[in-house]
C-alpha positions in Angstrom: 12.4 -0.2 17.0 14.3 2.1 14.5 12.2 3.3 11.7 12.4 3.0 8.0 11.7 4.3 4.6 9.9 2.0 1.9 7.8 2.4 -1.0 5.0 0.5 -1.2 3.8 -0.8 -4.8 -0.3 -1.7 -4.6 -1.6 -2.9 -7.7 -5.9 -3.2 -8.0 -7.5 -5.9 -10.2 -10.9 -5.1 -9.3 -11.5 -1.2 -7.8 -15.3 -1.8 -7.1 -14.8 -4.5 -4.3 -11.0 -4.0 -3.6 -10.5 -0.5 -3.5 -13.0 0.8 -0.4 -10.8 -2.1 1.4 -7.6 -0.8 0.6 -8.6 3.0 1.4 -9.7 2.0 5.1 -6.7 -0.2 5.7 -4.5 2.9 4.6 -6.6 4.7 6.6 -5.8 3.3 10.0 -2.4 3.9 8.8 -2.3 7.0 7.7 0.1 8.5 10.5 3.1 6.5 8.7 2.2 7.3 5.0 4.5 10.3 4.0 2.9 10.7 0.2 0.7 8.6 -1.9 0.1 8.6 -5.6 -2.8 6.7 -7.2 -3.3 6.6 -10.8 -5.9 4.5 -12.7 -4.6 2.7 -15.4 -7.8 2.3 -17.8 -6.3 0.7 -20.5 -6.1 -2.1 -18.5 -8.2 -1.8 -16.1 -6.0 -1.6 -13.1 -5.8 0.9 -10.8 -1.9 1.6 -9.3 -0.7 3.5 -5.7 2.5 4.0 -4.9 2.9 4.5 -1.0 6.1 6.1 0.6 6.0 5.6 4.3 8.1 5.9 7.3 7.5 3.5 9.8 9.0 0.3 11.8 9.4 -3.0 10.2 6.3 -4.2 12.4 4.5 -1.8 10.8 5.1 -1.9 7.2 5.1 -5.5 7.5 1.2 -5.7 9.3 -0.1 -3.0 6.6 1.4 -5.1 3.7 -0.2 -8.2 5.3 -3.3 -6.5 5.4 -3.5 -4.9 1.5 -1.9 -8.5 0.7 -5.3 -10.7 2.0 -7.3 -8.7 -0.4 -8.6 -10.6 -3.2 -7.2 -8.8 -6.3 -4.9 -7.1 -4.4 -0.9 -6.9 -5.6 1.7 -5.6 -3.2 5.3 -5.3 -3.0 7.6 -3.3 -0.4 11.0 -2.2 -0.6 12.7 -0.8 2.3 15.9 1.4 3.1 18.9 0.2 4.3 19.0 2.5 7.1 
């Protein structure tokens, strides 16, 4: 399968049960994550990462399955054309 390009959008409702989730599922993926950037939004309470990873469709689309069954998990993907 050919590879893509995507950024990954992962917004956290509630960092005390959701986050140590998310951090292990990234984790496991780690070998197609090309940069992360988390910032914690206080104001509201939310906590956002912004994922840019290189990887097959397969694989973007099992890791956003996975961040996506956590409870007060957001995600979004958006992939490359090519």
């Amino acid at each position: 399968m050919d590879k893509r390009i995507a950024v990954i959008g992962i917004i956290i409702e509630d960092r005390k049960k959701a986050a140590p989730k998310v951090n292990e599922i990234l984790n496991q993926y780690g070998e197609i994550i090309v940069g992360r950037v988390g910032i914690p939004y206080r104001d509201r309470g939310l906590n956002v990462i912004a994922l840019i990873v290189d990887g097959t469709t397969d694989e973007l689309g099992a890791l956003t399955g996975k961040l996506g069954m956590i409870e007060k998990v957001e995600v979004k993907l958006a992939l490359s054309k090519i």
